[in-house]
DRENDO-1510 file (C-alpha; in Angstrom, 1 decimal, always signed):
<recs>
REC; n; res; u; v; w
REC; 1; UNK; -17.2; +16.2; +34.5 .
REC; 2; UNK; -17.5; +20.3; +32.6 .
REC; 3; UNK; -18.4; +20.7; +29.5 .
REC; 4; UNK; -15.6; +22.8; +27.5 .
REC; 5; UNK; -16.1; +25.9; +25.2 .
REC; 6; UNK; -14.9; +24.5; +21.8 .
REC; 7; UNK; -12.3; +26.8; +19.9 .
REC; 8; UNK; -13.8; +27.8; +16.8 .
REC; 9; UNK; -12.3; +28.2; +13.0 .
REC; 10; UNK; -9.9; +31.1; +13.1 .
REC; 11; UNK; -8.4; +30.9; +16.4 .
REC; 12; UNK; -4.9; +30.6; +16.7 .
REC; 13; UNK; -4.6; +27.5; +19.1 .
REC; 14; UNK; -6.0; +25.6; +16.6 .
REC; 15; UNK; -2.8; +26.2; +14.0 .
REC; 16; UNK; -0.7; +25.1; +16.9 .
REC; 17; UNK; +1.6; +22.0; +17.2 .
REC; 18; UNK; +1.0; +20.7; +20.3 .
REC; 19; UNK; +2.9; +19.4; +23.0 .
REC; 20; UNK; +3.7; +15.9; +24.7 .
REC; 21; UNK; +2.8; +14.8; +27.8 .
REC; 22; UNK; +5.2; +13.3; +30.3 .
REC; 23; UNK; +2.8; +11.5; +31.7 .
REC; 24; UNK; -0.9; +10.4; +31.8 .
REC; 25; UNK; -1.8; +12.0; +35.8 .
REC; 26; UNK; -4.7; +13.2; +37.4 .
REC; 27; UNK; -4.8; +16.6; +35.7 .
REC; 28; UNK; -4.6; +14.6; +32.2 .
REC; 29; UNK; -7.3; +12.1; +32.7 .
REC; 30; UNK; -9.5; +14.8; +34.4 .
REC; 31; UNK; -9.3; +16.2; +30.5 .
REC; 32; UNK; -9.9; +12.9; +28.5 .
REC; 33; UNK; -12.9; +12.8; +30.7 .
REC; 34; UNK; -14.3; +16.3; +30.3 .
REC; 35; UNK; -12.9; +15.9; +26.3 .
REC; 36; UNK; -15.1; +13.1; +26.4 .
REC; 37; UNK; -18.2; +14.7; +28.1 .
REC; 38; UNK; -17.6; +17.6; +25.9 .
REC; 39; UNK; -17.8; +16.1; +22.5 .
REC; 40; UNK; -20.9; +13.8; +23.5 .
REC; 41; UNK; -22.5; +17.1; +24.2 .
REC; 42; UNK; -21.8; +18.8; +21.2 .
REC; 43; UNK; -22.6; +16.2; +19.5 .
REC; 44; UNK; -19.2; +15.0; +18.2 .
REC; 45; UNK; -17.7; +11.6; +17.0 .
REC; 46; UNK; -14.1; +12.7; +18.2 .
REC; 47; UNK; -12.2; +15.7; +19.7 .
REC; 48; UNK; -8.5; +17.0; +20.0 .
REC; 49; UNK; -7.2; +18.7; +23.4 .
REC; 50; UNK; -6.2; +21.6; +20.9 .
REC; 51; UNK; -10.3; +22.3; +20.2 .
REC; 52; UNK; -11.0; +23.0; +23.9 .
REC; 53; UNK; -7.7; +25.0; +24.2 .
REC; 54; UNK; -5.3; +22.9; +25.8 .
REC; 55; UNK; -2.1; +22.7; +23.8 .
REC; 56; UNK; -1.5; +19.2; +24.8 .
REC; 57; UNK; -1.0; +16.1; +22.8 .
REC; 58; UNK; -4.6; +14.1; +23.7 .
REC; 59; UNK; -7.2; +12.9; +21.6 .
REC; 60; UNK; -11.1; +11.4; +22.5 .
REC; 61; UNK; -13.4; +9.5; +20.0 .
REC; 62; UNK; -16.6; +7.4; +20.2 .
REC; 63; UNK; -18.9; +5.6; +17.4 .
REC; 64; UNK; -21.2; +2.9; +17.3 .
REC; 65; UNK; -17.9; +0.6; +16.8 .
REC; 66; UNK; -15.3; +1.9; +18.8 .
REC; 67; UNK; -14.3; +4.7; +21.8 .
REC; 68; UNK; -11.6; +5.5; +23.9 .
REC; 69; UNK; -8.6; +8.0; +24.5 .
REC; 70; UNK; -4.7; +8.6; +23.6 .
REC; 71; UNK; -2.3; +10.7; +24.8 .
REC; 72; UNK; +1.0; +11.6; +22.9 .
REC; 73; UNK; -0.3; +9.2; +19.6 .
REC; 74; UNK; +1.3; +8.5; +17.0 .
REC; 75; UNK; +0.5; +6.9; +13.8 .
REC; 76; UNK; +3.0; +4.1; +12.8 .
REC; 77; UNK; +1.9; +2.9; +9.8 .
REC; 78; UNK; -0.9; +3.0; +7.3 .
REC; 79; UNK; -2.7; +1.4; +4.2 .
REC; 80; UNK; -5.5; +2.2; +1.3 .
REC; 81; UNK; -7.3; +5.4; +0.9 .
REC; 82; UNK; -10.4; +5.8; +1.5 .
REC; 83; UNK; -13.1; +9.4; +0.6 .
REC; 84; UNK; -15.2; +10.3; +2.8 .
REC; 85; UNK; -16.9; +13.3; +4.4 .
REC; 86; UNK; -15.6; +15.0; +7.0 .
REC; 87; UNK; -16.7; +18.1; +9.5 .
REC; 88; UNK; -15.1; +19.3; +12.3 .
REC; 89; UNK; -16.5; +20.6; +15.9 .
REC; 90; UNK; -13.9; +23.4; +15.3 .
REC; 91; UNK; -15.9; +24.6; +12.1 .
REC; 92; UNK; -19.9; +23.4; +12.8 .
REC; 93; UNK; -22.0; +23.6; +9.4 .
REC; 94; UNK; -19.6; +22.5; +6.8 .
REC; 95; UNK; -18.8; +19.2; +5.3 .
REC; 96; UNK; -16.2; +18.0; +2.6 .
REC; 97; UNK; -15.0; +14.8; +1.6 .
REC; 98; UNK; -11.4; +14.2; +2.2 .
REC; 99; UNK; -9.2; +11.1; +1.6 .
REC; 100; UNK; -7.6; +9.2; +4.5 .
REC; 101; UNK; -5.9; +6.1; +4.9 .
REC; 102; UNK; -8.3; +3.0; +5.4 .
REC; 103; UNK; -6.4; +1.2; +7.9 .
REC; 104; UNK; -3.8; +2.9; +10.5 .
REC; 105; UNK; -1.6; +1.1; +13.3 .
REC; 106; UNK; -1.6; +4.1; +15.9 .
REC; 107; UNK; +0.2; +4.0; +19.4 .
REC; 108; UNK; -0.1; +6.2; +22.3 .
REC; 109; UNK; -1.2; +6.3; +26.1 .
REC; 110; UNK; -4.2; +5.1; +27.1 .
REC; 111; UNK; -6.2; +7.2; +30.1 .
REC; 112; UNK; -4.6; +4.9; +32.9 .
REC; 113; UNK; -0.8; +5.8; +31.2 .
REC; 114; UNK; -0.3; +2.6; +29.6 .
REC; 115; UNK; +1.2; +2.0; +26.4 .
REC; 116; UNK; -1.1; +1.0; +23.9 .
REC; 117; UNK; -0.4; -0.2; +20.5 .
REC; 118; UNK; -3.4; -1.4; +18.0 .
REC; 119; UNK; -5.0; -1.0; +14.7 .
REC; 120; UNK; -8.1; +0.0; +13.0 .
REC; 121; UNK; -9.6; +0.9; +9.8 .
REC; 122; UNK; -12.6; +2.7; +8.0 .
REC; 123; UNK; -15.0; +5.2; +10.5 .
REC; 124; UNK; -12.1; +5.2; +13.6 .
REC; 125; UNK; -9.1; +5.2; +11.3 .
REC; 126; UNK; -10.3; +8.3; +10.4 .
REC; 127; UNK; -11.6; +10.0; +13.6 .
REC; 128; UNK; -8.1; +9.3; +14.7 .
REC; 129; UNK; -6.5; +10.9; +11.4 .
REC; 130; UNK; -8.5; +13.9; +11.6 .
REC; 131; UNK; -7.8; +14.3; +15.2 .
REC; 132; UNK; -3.7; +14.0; +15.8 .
REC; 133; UNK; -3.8; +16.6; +12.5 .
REC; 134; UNK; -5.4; +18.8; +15.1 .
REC; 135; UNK; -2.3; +18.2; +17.3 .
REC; 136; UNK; -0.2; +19.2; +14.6 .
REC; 137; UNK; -2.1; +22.5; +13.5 .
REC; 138; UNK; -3.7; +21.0; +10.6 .
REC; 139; UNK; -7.1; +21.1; +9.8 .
REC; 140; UNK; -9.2; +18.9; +7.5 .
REC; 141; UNK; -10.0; +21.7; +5.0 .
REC; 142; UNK; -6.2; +21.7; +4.8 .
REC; 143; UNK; -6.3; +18.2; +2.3 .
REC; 144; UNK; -8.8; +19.5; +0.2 .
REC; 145; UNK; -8.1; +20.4; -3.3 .
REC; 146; UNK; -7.2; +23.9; -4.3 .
REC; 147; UNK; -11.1; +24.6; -5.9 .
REC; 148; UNK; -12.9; +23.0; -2.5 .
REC; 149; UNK; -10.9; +24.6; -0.1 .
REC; 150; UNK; -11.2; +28.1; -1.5 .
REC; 151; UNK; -14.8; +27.2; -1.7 .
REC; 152; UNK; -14.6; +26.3; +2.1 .
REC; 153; UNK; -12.4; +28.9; +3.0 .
REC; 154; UNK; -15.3; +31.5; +2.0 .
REC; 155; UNK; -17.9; +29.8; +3.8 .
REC; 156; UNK; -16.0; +29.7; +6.7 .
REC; 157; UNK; -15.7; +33.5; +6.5 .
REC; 158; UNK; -19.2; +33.8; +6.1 .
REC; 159; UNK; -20.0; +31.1; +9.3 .
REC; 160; UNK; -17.3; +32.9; +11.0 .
REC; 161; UNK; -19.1; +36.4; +11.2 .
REC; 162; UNK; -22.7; +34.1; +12.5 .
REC; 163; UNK; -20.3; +32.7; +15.1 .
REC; 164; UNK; -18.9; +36.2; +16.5 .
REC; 165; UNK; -22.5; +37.3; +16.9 .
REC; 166; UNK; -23.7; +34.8; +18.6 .
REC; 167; UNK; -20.7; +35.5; +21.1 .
REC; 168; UNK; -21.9; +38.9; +21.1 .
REC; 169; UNK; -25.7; +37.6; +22.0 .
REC; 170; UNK; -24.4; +36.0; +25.2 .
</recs>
């Protein structure tokens, strides 16, 4: 499997919806896999196609509890709330704790193209939150209140410029 470059805070793919699959072939497992291989790498607990540039609708996750893959998900229902601290591959060195629902019931393709239907709660609930918002061009800074996100808006900025030098270094 190859390793992806990760899209980083600021770039435009990551504001943008993306699409369905029609199906779950070759080319669309090849991703999962090298999603997969990507955010173990990086290191990452979960990653959306949208982070490595593919405006596709396919998410990856793995914890201590749980891993796997969805194509085309969709949450269908949801219960509690639940704080917790989030960070995002897309925006490396910031944390901020966001509430999500504690329990979900999400469908979707699994990497062989079956329909899978099941529900979880707590760590993967949220993995799988936080990653089909990435599908839909929202990004976790965006559920933070007004005071945190303008606080993580200008840290971003600054991590932002660190980021575009190291491009420059290589």
């Amino acid at each position: 499997m190859a390793i992806l470059p990760i899209r980083l805070y600021g770039d435009p793919v990551l504001r943008t919806r993306a699409a369905e699959l029609d199906e779950v072939d070759r080319k669309a497992r090849r991703l999962m896999g090298n999603m997969t291989d990507t955010m173990k790498q990086a290191p990452g607990i979960g990653l959306a196609a949208p982070q490595v540039g593919v405006l596709k609708r396919i998410i990856v996750w793995e914890n201590d509890l749980e891993k796997g893959s969805l194509a085309n998900p969709v949450i269908l229902d949801r219960e509690g709330q639940v704080e917790g601290d989030e960070g995002c591959l897309s925006m490396p060195g910031i944390t901020y704790p966001v509430v999500r629902s504690e329990w979900i019931l999400v469908q979707g393709f699994d990497d062989s193209g079956e329909p899978v239907k099941f529900e979880t709660r707590d760590l993967t609930a949220r993995i799988i939150q936080h990653e089909i918002d990435h599908l839909d061009g929202i990004l976790f800074i965006d559920h933070l209140p007004p005071e945190l996100r303008s606080e993580a808006l200008g840290v971003l900025r600054d991590l932002s410029e660190t980021w575009e030098q190291q491009e420059v270094a290589r």
